[in-house]
ZAFI-793786 format. One line per field, with one value per atom (N, C-alpha, C, CB): residue in three letters; atom name; z, y negated, x negated. Coordinates in Angstrom, 1 decimal, always signed. Atoms other than C-alpha are relative to their C-alpha. Glycine has a CB too. Example, Ala and Ser with C-alpha at 12.3 -4.5 7.8 and 13.67 -1.06 7.14 Angstrom:
! ZAFI-793786
residu: c(ALA | ALA | ALA | ALA | SER | SER | SER | SER)
atome: c(N | CA | C | CB | N | CA | C | CB)
zz: c(+0.0 | +7.8 | +0.0 | +1.2 | +0.0 | +7.1 | +0.8 | -1.4)
yy: c(+1.2 | +4.5 | -1.2 | +0.0 | +1.1 | +1.1 | -1.1 | -0.5)
xx: c(-0.9 | -12.3 | -0.9 | +1.0 | +0.9 | -13.7 | +0.8 | -0.4)
//
This chain:
! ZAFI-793786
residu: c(UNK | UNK | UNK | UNK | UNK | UNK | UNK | UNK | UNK | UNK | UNK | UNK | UNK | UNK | UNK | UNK | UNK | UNK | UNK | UNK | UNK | UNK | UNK | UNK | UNK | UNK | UNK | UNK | UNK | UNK | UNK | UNK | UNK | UNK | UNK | UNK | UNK | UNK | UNK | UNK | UNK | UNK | UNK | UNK | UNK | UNK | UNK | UNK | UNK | UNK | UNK | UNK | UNK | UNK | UNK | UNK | UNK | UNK | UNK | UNK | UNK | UNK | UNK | UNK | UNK | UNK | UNK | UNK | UNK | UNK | UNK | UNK | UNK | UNK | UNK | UNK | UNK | UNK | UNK | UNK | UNK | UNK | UNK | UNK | UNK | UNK | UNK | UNK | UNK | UNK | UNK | UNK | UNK | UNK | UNK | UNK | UNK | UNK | UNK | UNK | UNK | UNK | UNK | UNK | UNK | UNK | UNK | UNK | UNK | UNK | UNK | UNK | UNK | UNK | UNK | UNK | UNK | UNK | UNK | UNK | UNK | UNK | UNK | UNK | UNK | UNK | UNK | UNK | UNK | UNK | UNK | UNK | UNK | UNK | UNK | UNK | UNK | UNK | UNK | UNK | UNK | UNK | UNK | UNK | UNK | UNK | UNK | UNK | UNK | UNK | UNK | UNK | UNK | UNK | UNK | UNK | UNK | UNK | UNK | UNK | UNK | UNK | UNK | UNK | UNK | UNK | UNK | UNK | UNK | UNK | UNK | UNK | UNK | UNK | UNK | UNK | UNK | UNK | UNK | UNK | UNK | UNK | UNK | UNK | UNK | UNK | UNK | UNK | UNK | UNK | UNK | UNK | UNK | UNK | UNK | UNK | UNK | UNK | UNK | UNK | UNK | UNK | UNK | UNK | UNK | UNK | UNK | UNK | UNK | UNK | UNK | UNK | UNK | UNK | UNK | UNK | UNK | UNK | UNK | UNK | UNK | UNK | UNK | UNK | UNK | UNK | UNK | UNK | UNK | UNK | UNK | UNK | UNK | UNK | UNK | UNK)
atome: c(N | CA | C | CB | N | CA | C | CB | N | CA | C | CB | N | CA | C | CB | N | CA | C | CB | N | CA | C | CB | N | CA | C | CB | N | CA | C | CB | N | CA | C | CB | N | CA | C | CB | N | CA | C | CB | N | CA | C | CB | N | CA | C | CB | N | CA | C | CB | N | CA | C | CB | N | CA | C | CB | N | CA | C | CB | N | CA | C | CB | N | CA | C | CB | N | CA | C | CB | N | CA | C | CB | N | CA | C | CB | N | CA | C | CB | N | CA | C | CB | N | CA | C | CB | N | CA | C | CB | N | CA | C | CB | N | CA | C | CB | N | CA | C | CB | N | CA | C | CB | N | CA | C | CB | N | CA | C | CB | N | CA | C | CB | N | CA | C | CB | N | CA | C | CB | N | CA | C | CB | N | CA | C | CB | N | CA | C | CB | N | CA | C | CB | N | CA | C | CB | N | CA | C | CB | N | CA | C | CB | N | CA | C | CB | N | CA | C | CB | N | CA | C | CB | N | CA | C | CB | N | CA | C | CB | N | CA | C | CB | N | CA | C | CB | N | CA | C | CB | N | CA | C | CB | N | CA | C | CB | N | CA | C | CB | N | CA | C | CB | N | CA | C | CB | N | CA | C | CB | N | CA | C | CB | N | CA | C | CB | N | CA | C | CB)
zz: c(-1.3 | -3.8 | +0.3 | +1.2 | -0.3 | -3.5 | -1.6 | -0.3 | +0.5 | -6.5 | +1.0 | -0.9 | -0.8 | -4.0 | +0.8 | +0.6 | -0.5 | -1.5 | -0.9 | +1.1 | +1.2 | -4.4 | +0.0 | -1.1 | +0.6 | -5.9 | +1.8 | -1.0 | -1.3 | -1.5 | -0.3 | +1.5 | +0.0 | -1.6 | -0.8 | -1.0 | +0.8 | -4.4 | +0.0 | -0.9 | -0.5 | -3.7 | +1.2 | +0.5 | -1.2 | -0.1 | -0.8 | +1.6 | +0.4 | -2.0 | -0.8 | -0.5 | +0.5 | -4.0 | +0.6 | -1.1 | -0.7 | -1.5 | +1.3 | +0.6 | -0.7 | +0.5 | -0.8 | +0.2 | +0.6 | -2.5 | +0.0 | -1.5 | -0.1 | -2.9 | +1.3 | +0.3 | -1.2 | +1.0 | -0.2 | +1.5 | -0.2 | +1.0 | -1.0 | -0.2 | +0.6 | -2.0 | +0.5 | -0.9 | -0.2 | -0.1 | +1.2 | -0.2 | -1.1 | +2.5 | +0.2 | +0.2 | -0.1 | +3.2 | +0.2 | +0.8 | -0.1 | +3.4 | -1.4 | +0.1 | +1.5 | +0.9 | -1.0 | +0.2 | +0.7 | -2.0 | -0.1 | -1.1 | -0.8 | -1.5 | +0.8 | +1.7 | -0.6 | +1.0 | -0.9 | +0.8 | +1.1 | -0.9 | -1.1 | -1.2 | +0.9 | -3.4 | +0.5 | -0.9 | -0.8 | -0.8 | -0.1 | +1.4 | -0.3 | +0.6 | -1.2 | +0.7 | +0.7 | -2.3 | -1.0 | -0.3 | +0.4 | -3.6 | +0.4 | +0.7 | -1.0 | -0.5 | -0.6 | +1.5 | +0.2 | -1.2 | -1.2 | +0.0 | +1.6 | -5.2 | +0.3 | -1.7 | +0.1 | -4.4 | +1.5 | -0.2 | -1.1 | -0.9 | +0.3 | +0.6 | +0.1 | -1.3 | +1.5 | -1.3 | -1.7 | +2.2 | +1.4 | +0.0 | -1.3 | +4.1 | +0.1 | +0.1 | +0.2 | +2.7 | +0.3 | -1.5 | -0.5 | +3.6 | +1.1 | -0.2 | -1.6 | +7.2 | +0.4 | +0.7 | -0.7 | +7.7 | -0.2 | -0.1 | +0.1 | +6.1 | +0.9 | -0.8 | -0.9 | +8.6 | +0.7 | +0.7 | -1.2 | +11.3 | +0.6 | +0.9 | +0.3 | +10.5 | -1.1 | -1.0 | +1.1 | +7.7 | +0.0 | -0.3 | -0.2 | +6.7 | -0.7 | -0.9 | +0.2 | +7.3 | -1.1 | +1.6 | +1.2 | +4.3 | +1.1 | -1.1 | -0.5 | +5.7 | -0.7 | -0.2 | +0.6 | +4.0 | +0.7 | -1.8 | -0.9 | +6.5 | -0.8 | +1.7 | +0.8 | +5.2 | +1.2 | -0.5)
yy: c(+0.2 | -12.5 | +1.1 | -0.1 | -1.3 | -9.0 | +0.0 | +2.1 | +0.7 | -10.4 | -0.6 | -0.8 | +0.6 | -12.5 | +0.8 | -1.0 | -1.1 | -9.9 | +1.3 | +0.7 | -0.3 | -8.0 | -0.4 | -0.6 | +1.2 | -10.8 | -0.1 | -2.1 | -0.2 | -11.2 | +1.0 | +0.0 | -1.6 | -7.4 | +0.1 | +1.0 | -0.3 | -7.4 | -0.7 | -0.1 | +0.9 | -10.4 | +0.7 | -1.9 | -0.8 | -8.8 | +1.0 | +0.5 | -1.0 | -5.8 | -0.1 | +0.8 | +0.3 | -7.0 | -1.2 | -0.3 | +0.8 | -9.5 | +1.6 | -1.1 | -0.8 | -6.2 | +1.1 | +0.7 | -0.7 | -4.2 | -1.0 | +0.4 | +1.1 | -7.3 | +0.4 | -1.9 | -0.1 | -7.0 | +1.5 | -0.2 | -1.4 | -3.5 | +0.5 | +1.1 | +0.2 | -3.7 | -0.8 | -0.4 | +0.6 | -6.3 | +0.7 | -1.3 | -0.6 | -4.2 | +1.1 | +0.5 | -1.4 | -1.5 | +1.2 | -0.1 | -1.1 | +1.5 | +0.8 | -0.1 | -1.2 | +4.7 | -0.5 | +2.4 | +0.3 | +4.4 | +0.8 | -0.3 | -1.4 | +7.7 | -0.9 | +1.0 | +0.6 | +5.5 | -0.7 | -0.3 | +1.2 | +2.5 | +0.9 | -0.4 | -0.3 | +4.5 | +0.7 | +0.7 | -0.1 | +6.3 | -1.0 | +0.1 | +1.0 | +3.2 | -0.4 | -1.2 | +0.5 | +2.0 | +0.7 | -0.4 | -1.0 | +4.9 | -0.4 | +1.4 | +0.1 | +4.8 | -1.3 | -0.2 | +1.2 | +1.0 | +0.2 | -1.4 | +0.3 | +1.0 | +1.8 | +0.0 | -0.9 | +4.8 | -0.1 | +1.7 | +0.7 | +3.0 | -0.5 | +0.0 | +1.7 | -0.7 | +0.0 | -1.4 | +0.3 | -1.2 | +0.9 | +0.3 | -0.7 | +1.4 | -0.1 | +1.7 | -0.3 | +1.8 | -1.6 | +0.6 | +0.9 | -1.8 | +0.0 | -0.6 | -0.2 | -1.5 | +1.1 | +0.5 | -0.9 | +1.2 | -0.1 | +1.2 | +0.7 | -0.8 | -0.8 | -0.6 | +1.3 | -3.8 | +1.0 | -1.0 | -0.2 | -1.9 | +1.3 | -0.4 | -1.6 | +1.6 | -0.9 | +2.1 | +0.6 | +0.1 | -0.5 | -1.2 | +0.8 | -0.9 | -1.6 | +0.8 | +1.2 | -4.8 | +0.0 | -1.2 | +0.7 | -7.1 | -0.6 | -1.2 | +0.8 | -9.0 | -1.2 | +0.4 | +1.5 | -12.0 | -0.6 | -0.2 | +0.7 | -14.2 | -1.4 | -0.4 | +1.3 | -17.3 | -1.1 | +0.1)
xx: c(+0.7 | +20.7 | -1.0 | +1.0 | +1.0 | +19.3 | -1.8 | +1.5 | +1.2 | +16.4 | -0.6 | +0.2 | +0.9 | +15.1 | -0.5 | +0.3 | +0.9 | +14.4 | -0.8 | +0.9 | +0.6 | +13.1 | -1.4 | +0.6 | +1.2 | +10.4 | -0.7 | +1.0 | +1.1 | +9.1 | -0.4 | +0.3 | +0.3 | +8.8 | -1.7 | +1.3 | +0.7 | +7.0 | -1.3 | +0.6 | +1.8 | +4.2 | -0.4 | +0.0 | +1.1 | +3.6 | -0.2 | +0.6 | +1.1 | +2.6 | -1.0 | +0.5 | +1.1 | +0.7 | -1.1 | +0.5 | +0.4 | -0.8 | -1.0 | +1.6 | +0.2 | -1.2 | -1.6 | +1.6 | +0.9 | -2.8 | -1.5 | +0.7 | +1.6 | -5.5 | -0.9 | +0.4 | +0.8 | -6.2 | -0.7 | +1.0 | +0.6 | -7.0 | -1.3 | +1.2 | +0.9 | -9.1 | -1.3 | +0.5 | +0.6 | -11.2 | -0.5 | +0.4 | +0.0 | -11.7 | -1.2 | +1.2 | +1.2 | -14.9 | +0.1 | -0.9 | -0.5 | -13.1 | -0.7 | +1.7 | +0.7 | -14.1 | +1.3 | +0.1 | -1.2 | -12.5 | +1.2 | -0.2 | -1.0 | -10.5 | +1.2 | -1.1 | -0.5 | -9.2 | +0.7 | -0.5 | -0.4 | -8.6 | +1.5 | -1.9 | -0.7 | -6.6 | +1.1 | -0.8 | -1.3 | -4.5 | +0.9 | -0.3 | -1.0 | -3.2 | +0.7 | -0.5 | -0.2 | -2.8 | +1.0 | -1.0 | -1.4 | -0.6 | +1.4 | -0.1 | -0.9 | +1.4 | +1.0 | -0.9 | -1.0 | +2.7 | +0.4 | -0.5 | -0.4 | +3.3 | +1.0 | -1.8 | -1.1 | +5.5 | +1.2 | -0.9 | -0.6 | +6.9 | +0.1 | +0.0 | +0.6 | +6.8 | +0.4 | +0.9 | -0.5 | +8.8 | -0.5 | +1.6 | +0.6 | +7.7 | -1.6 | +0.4 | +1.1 | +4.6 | -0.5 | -0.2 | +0.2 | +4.1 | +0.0 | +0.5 | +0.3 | +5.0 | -1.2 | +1.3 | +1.4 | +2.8 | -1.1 | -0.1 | +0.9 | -0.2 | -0.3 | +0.1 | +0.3 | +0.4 | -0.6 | +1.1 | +0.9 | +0.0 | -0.8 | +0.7 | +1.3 | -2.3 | -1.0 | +0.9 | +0.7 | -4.0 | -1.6 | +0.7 | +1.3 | -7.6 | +0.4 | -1.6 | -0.5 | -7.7 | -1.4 | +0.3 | +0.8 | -9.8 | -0.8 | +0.9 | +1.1 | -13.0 | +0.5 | -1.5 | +0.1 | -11.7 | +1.1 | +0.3 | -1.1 | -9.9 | +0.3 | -0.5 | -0.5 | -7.8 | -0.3 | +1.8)
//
């Protein structure tokens, strides 16, 4: 059971890393955040949602 919360984890981060890449921040930036999640997947996720630079690509 703890795989499955796993495998979500893991697509929002990487759902997360994409957004931030699409995003117009420096890349400085960019590479921060992008630290942050891949050495904090969970936290470092929450604190993307809602500090974070959002993506200009809306669904």
């Amino acid at each position: 059971m703890g795989w499955i919360f796993s495998v979500i984890i893991f697509v929002l981060d990487v759902w997360a890393i994409a957004q931030i890449i699409n995003t117009n921040a420096s890349n400085k930036s960019k590479i921060l955040w992008i630290l942050l999640i891949v050495i904090l997947p969970v936290v470092g996720l929450i604190i993307w949602y809602f500090a974070g630079p959002k993506s200009n690509v809306r669904l």
